[in-house]
PDBQT receptor file of N, H, CA, C and O in Angstrom, charges set to zero:
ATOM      1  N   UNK A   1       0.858  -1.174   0.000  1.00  0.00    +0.000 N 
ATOM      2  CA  UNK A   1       0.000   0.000   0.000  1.00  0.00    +0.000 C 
ATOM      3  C   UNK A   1       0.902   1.234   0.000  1.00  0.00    +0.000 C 
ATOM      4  O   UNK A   1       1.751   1.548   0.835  1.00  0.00    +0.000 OA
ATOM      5  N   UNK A   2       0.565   1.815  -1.029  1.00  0.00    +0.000 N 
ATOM      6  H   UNK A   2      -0.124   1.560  -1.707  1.00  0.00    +0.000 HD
ATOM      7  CA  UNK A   2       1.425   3.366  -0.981  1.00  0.00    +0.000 C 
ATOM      8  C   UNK A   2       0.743   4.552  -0.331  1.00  0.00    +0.000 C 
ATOM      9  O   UNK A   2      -0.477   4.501  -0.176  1.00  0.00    +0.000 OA
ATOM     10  N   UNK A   3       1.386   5.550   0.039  1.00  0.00    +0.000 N 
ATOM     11  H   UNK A   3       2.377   5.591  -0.086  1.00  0.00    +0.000 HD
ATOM     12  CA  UNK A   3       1.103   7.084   0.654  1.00  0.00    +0.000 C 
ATOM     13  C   UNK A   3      -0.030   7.370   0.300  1.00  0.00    +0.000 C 
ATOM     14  O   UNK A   3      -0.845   7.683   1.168  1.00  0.00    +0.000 OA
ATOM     15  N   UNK A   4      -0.385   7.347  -0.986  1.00  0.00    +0.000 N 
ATOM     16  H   UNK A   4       0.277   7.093  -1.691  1.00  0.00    +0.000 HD
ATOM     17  CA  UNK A   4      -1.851   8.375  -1.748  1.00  0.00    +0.000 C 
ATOM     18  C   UNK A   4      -2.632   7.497  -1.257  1.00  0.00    +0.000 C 
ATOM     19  O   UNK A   4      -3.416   7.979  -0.440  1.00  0.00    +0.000 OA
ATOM     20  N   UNK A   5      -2.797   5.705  -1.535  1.00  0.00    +0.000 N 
ATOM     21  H   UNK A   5      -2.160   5.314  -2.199  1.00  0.00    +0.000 HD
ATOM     22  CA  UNK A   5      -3.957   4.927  -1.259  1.00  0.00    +0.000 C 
ATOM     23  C   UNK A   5      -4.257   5.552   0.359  1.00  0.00    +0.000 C 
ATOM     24  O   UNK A   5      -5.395   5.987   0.540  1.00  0.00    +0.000 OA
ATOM     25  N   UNK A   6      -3.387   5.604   1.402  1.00  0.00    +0.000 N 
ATOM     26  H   UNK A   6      -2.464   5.251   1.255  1.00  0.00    +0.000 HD
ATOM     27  CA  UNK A   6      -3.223   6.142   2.222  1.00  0.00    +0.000 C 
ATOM     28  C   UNK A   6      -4.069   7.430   2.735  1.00  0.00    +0.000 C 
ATOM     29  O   UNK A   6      -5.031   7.583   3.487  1.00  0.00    +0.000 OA
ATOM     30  N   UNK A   7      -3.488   8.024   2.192  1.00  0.00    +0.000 N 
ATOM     31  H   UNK A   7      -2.707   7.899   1.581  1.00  0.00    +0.000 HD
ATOM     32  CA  UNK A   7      -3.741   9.345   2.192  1.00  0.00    +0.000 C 
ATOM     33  C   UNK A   7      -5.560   9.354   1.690  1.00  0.00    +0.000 C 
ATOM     34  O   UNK A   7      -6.349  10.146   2.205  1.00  0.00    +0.000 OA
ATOM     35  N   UNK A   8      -5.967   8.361   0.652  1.00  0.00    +0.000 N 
ATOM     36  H   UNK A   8      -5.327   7.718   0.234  1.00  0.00    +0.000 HD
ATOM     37  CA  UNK A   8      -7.529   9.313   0.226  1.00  0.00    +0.000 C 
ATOM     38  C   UNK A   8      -7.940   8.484   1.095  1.00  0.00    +0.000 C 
ATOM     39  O   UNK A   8      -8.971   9.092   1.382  1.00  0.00    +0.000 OA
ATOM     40  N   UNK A   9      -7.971   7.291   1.957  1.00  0.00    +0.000 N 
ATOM     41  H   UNK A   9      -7.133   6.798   1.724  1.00  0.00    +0.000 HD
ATOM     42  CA  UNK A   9      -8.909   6.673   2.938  1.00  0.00    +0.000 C 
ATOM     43  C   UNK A   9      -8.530   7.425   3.900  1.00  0.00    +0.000 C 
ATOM     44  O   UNK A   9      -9.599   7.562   4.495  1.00  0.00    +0.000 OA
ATOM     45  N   UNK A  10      -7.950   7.875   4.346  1.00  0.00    +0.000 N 
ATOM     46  H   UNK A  10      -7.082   7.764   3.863  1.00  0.00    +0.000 HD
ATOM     47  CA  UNK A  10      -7.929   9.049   5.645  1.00  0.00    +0.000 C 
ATOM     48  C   UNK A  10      -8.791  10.329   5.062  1.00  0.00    +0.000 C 
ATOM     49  O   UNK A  10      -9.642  10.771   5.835  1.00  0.00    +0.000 OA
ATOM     50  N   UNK A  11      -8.687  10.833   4.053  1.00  0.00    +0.000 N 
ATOM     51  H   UNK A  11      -7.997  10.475   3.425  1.00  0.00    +0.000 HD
ATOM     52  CA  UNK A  11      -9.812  12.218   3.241  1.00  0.00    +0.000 C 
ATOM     53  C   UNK A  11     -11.242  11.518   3.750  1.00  0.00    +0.000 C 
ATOM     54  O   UNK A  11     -11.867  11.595   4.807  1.00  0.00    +0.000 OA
ATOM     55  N   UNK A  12     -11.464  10.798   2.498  1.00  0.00    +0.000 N 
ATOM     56  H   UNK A  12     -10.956  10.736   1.639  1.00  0.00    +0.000 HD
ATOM     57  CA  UNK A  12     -12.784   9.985   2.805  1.00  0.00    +0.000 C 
ATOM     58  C   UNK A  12     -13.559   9.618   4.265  1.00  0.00    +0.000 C 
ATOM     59  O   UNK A  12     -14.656   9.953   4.711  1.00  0.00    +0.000 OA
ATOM     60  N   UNK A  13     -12.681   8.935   4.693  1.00  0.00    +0.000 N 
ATOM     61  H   UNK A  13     -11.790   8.663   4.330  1.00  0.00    +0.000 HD
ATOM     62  CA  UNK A  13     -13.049   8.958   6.476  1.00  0.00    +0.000 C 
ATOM     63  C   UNK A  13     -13.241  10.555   7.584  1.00  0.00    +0.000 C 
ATOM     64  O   UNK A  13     -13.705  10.852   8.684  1.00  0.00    +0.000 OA
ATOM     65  N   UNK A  14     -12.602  11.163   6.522  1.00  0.00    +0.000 N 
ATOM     66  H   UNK A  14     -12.225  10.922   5.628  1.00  0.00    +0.000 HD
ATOM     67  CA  UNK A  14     -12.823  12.750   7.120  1.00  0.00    +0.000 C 
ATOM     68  C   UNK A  14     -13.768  13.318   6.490  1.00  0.00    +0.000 C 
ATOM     69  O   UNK A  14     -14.241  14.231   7.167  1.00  0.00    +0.000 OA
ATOM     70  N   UNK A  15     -14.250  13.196   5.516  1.00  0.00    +0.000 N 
ATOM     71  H   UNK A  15     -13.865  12.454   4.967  1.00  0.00    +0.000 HD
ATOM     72  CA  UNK A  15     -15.202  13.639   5.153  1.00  0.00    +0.000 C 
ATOM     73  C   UNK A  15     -16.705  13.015   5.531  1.00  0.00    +0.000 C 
ATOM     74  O   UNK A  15     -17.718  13.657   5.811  1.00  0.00    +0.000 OA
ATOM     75  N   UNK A  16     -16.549  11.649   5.458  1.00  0.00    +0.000 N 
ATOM     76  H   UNK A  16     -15.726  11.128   5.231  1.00  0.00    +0.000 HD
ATOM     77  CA  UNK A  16     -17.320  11.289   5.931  1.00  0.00    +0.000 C 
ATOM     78  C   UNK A  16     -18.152  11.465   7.118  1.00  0.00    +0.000 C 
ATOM     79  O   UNK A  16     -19.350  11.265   7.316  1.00  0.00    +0.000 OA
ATOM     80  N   UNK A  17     -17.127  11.926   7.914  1.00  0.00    +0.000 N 
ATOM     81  H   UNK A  17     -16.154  12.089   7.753  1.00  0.00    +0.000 HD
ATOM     82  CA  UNK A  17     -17.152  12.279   9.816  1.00  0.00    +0.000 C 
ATOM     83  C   UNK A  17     -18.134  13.176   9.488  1.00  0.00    +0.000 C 
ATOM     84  O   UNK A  17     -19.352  13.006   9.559  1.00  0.00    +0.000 OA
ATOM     85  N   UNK A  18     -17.438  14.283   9.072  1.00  0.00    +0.000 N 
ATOM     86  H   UNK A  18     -16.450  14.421   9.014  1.00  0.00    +0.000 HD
ATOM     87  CA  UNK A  18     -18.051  15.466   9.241  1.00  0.00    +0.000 C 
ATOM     88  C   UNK A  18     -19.418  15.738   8.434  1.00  0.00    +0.000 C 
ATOM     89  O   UNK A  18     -20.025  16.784   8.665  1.00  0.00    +0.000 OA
ATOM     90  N   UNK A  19     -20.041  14.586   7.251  1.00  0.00    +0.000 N 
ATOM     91  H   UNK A  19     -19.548  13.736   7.063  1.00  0.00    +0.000 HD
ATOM     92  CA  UNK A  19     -21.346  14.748   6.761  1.00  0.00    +0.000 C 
ATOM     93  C   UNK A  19     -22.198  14.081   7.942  1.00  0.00    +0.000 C 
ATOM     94  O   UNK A  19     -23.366  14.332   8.237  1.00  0.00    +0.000 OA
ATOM     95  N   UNK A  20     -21.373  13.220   8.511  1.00  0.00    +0.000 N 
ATOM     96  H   UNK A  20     -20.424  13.016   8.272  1.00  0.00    +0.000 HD
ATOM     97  CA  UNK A  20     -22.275  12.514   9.628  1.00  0.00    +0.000 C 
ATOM     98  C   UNK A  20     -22.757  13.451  10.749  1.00  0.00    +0.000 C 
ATOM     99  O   UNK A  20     -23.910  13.680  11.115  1.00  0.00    +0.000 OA
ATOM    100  N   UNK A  21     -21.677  13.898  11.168  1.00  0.00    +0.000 N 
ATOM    101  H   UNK A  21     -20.740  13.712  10.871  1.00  0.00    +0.000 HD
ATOM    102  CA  UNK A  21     -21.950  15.051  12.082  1.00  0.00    +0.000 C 
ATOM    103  C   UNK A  21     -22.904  15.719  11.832  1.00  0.00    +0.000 C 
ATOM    104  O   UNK A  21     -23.813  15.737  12.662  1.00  0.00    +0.000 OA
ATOM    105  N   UNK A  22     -23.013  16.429  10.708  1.00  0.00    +0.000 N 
ATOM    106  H   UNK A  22     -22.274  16.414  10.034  1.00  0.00    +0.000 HD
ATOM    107  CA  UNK A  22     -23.708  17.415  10.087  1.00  0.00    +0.000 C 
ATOM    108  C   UNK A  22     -25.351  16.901  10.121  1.00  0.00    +0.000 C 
ATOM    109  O   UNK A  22     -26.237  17.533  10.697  1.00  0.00    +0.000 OA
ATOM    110  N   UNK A  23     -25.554  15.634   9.390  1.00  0.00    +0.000 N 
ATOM    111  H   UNK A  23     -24.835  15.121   8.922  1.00  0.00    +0.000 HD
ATOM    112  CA  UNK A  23     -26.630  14.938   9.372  1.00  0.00    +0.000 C 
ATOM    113  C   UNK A  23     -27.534  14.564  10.581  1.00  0.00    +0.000 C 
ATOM    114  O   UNK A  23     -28.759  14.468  10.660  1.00  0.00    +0.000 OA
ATOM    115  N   UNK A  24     -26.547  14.381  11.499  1.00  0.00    +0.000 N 
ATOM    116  H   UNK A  24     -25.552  14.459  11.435  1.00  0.00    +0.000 HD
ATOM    117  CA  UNK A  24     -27.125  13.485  12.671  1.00  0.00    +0.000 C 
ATOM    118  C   UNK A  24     -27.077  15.020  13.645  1.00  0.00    +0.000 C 
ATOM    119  O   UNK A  24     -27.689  14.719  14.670  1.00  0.00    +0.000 OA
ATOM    120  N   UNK A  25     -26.778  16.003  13.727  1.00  0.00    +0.000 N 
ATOM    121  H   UNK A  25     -26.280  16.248  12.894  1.00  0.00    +0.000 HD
ATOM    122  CA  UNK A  25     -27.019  17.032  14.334  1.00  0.00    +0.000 C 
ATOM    123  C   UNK A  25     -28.139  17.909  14.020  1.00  0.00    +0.000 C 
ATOM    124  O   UNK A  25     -28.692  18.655  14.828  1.00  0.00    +0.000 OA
ATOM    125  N   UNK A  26     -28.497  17.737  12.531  1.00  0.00    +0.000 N 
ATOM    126  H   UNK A  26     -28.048  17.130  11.875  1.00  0.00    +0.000 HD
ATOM    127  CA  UNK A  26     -29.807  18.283  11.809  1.00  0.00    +0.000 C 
ATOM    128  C   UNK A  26     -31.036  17.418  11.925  1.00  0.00    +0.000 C 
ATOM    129  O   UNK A  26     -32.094  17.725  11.376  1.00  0.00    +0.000 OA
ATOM    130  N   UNK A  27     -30.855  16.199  12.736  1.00  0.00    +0.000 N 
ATOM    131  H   UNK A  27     -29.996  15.949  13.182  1.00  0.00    +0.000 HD
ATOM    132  CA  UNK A  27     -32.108  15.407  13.028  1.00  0.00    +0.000 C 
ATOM    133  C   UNK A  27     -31.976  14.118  11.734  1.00  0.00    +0.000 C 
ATOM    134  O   UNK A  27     -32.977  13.406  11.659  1.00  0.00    +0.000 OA
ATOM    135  N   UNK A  28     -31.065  13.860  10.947  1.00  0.00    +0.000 N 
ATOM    136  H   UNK A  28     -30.252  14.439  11.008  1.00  0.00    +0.000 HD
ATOM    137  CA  UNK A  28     -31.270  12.624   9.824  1.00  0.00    +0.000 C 
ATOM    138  C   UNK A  28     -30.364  11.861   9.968  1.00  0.00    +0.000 C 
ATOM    139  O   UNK A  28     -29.525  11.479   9.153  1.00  0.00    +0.000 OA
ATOM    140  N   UNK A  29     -30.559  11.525  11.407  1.00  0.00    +0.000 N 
ATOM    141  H   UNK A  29     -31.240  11.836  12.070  1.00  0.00    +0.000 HD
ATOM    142  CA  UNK A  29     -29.932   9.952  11.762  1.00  0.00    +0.000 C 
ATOM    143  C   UNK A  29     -29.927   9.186  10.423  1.00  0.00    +0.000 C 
ATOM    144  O   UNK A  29     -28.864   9.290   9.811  1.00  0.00    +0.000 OA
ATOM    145  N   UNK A  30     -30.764   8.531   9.908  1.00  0.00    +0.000 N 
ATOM    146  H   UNK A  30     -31.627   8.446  10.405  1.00  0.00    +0.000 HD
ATOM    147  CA  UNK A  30     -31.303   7.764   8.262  1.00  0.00    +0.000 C 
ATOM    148  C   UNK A  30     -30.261   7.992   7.759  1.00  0.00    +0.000 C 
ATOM    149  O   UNK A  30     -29.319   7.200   7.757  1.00  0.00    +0.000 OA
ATOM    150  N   UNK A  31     -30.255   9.509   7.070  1.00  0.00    +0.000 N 
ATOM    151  H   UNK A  31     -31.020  10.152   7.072  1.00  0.00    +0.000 HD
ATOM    152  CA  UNK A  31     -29.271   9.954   6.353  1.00  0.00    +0.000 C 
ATOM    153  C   UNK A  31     -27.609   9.688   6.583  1.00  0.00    +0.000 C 
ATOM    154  O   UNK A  31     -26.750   9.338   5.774  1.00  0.00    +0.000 OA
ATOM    155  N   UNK A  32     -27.524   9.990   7.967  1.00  0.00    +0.000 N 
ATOM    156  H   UNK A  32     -28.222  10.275   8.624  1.00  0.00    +0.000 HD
ATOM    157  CA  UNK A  32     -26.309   9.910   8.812  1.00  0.00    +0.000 C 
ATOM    158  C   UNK A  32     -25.822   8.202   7.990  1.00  0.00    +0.000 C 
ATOM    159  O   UNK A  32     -25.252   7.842   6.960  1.00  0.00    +0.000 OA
ATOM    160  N   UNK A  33     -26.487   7.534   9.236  1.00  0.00    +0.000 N 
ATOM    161  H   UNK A  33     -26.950   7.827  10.072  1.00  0.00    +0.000 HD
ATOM    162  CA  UNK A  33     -26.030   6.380   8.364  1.00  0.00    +0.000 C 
ATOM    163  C   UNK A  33     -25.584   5.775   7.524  1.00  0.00    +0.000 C 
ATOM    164  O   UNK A  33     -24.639   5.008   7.709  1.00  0.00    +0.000 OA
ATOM    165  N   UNK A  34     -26.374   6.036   5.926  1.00  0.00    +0.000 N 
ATOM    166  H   UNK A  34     -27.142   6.659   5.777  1.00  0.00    +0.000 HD
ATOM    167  CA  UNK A  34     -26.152   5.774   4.728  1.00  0.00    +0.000 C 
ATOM    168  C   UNK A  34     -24.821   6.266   4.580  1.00  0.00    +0.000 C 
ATOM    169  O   UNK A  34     -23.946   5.482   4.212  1.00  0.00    +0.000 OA
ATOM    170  N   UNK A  35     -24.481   7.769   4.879  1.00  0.00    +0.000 N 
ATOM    171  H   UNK A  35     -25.191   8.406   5.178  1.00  0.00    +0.000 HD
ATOM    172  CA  UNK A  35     -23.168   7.857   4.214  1.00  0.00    +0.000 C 
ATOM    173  C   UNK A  35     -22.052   7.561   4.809  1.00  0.00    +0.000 C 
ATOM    174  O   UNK A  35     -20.968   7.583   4.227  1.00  0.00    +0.000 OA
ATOM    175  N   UNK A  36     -22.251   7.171   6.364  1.00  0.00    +0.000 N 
ATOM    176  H   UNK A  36     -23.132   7.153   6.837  1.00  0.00    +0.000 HD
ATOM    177  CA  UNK A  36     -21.366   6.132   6.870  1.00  0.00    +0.000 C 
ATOM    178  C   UNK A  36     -20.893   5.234   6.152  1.00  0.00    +0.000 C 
ATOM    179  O   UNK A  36     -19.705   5.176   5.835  1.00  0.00    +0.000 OA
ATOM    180  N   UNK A  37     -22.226   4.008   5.632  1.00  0.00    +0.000 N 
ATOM    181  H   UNK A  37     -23.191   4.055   5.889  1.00  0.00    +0.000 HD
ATOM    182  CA  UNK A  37     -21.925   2.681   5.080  1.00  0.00    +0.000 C 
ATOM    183  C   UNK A  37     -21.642   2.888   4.017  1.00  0.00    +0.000 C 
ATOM    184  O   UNK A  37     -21.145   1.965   3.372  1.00  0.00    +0.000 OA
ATOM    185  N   UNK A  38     -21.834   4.129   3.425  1.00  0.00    +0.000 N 
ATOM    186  H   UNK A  38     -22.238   4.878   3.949  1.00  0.00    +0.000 HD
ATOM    187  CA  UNK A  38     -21.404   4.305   1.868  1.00  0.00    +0.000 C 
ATOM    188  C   UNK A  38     -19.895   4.671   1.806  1.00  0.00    +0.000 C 
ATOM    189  O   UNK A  38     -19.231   4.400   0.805  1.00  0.00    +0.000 OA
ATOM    190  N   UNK A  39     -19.339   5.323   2.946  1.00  0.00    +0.000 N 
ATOM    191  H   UNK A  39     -19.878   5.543   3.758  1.00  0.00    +0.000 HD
ATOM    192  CA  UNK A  39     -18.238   5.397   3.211  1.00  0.00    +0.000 C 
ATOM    193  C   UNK A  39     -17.024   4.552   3.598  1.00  0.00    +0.000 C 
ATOM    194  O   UNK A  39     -15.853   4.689   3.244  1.00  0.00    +0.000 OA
ATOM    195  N   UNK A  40     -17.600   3.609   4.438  1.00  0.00    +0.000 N 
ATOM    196  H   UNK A  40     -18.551   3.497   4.725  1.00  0.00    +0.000 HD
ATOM    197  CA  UNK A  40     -17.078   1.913   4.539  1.00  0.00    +0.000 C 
ATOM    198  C   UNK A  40     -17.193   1.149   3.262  1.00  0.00    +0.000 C 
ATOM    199  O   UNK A  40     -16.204   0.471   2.982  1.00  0.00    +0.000 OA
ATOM    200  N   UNK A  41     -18.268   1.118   2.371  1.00  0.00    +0.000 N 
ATOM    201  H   UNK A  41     -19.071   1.669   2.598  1.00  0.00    +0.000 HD
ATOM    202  CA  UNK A  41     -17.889   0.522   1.125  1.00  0.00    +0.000 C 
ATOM    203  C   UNK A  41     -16.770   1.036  -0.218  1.00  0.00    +0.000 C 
ATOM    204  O   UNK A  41     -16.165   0.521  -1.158  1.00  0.00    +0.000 OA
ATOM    205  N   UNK A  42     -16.953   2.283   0.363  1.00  0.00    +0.000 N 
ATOM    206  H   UNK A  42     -17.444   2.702   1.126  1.00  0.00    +0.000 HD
ATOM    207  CA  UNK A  42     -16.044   3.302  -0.914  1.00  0.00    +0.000 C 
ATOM    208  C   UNK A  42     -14.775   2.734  -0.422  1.00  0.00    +0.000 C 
ATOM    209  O   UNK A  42     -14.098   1.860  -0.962  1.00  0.00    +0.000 OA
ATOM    210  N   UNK A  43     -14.559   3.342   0.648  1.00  0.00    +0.000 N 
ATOM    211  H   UNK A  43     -15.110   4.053   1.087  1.00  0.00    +0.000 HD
ATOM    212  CA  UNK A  43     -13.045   2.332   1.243  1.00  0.00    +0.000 C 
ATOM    213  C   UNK A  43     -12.655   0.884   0.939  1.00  0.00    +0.000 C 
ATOM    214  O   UNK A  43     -11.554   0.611   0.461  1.00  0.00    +0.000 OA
ATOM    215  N   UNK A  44     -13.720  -0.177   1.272  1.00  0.00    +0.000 N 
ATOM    216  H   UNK A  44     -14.614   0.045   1.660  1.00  0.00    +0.000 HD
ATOM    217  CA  UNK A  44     -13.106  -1.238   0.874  1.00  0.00    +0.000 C 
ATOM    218  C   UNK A  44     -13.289  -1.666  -0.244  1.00  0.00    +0.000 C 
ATOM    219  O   UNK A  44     -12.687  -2.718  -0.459  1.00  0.00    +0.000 OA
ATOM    220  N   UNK A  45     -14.203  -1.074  -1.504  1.00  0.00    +0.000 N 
ATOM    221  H   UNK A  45     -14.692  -0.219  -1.330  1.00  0.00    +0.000 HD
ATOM    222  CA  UNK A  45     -13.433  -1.374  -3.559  1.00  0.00    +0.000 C 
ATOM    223  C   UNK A  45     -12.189  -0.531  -3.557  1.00  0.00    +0.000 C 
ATOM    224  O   UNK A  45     -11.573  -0.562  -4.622  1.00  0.00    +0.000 OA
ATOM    225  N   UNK A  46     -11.639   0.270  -2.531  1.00  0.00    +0.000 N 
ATOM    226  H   UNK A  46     -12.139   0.295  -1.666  1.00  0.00    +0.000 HD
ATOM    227  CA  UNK A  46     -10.260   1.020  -2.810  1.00  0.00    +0.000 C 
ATOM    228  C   UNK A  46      -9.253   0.219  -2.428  1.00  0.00    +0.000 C 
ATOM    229  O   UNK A  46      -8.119   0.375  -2.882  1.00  0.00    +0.000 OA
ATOM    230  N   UNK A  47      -9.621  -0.925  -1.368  1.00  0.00    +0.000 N 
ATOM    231  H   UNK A  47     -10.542  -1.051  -0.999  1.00  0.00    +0.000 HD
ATOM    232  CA  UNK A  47      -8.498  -1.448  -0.887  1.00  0.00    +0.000 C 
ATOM    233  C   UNK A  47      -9.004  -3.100  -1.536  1.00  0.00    +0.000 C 
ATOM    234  O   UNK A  47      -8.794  -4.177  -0.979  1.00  0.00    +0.000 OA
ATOM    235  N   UNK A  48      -9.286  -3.009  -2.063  1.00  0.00    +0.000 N 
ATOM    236  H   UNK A  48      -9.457  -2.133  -2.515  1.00  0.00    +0.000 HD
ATOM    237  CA  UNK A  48      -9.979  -4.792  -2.324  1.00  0.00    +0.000 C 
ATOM    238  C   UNK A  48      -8.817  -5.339  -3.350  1.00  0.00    +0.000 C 
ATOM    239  O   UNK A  48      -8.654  -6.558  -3.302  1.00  0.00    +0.000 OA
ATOM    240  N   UNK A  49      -7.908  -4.548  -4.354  1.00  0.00    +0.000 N 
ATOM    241  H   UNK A  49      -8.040  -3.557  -4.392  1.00  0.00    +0.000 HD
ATOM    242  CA  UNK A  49      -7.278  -4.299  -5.490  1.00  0.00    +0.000 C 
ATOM    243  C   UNK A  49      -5.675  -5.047  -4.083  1.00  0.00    +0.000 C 
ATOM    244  O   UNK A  49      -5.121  -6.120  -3.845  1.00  0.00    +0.000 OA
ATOM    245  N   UNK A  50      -5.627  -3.879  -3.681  1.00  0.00    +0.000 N 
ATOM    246  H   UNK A  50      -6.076  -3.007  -3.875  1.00  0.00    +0.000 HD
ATOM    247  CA  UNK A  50      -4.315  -4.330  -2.485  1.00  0.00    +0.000 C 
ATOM    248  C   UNK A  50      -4.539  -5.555  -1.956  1.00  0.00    +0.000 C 
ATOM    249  O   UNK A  50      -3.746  -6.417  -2.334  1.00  0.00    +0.000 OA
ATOM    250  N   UNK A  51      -5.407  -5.903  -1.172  1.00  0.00    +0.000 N 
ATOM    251  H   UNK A  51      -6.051  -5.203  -0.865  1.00  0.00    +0.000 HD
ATOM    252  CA  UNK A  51      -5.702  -7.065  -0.576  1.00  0.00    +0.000 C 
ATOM    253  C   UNK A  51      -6.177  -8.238  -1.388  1.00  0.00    +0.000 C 
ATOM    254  O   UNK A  51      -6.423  -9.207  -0.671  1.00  0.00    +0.000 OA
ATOM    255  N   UNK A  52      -6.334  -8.395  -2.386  1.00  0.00    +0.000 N 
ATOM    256  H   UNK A  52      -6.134  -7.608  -2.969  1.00  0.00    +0.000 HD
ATOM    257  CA  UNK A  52      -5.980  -9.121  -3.480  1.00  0.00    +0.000 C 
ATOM    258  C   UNK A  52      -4.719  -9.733  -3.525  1.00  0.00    +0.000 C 
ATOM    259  O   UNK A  52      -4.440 -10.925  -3.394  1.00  0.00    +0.000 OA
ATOM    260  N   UNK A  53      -4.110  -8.924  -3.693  1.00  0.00    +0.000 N 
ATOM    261  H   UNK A  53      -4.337  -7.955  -3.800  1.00  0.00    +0.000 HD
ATOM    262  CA  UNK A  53      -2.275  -8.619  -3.976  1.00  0.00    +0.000 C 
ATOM    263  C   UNK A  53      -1.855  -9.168  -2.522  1.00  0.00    +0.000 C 
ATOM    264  O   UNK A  53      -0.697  -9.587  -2.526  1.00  0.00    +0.000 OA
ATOM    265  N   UNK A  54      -2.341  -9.244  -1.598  1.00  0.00    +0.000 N 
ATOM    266  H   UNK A  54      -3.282  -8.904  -1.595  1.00  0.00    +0.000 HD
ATOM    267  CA  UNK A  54      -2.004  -9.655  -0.198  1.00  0.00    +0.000 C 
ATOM    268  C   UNK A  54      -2.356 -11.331  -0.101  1.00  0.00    +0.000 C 
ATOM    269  O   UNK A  54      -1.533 -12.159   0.292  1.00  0.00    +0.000 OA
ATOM    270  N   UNK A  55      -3.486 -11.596  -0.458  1.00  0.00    +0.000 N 
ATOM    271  H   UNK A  55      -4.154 -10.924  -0.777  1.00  0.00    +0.000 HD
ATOM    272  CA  UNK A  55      -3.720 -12.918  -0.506  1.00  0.00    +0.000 C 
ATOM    273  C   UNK A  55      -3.407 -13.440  -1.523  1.00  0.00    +0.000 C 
ATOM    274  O   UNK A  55      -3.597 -14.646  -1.370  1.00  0.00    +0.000 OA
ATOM    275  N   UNK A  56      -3.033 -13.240  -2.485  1.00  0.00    +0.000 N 
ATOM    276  H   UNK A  56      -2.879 -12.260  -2.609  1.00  0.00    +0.000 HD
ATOM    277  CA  UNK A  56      -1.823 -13.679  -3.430  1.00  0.00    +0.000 C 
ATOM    278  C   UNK A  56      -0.356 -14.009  -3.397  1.00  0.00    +0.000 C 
ATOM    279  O   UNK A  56       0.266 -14.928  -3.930  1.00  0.00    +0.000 OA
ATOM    280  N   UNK A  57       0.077 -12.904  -2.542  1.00  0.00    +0.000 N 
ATOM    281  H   UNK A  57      -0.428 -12.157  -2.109  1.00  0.00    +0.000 HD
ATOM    282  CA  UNK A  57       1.451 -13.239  -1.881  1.00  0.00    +0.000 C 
ATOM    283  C   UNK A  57       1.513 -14.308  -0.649  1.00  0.00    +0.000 C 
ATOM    284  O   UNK A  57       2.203 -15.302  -0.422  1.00  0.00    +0.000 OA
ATOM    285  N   UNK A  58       0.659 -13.755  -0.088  1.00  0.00    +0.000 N 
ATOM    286  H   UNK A  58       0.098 -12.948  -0.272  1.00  0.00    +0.000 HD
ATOM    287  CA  UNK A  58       0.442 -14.868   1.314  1.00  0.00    +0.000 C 
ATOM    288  C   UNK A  58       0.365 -16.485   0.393  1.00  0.00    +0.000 C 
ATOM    289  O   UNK A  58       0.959 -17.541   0.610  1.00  0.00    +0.000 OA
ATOM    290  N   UNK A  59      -0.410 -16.186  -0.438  1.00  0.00    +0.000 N 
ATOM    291  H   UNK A  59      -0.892 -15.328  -0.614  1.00  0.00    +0.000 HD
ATOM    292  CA  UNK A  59      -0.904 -18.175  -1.039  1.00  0.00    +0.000 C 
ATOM    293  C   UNK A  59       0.811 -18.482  -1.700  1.00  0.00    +0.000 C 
ATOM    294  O   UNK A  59       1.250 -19.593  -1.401  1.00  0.00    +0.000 OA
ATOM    295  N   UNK A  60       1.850 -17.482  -2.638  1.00  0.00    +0.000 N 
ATOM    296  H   UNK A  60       1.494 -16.580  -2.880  1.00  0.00    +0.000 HD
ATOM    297  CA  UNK A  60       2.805 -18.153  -2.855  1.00  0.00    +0.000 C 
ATOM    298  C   UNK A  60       3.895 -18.256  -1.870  1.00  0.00    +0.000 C 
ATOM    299  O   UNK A  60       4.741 -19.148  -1.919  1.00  0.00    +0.000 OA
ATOM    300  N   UNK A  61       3.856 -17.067  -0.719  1.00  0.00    +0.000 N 
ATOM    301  H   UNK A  61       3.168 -16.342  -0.679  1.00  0.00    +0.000 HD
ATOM    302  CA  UNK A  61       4.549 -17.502   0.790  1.00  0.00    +0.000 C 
ATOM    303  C   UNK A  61       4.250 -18.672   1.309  1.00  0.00    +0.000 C 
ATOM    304  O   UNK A  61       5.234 -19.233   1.791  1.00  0.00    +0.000 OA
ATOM    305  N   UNK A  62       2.884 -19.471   1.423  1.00  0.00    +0.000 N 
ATOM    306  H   UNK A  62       2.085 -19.015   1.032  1.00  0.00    +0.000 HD
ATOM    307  CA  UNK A  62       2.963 -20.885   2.268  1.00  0.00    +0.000 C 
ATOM    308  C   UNK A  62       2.558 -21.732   1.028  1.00  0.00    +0.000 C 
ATOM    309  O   UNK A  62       2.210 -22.885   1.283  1.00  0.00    +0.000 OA
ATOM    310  N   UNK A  63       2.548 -21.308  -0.387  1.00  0.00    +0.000 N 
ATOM    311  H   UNK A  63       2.832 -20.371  -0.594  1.00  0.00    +0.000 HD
ATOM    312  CA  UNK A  63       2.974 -22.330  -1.520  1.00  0.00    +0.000 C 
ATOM    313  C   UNK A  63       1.428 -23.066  -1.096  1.00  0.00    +0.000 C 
ATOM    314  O   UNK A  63       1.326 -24.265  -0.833  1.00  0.00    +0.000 OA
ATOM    315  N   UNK A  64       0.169 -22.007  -1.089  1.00  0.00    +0.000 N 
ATOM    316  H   UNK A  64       0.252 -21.034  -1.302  1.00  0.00    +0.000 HD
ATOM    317  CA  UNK A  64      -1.524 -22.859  -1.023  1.00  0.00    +0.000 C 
ATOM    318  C   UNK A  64      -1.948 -22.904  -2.902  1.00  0.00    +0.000 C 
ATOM    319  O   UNK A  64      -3.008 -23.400  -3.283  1.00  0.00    +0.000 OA
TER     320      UNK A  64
């Protein structure tokens, strides 16, 4: 995993915070939510590519 992959899941997770905040302080818990989980999914198709690449190495490290 390099710096930038890095770097935009820390943005994303910050941004995210703060729509939540925003949402769930204006009364749309509902709302709140969604862009939580939409935020946990955006993250993991960003990292699914790496962790791929992880269980790939791992399977020719113990030769599965």
């Amino acid at each position: 995993m390099d710096i930038a992959t890095l770097l935009k899941v820390v943005g994303i997770g910050f941004l995210v915070s703060v729509a939540y905040q925003i949402l769930s302080r204006s009364g749309r818990e509902e709302q709140a939510m969604l862009v939580s989980i939409g935020g946990i999914i955006v993250v993991l198709l960003m990292l699914m590519g790496g962790l791929s690449q992880l269980v790939e190495n791992l399977r020719e490290l113990f030769g599965i």
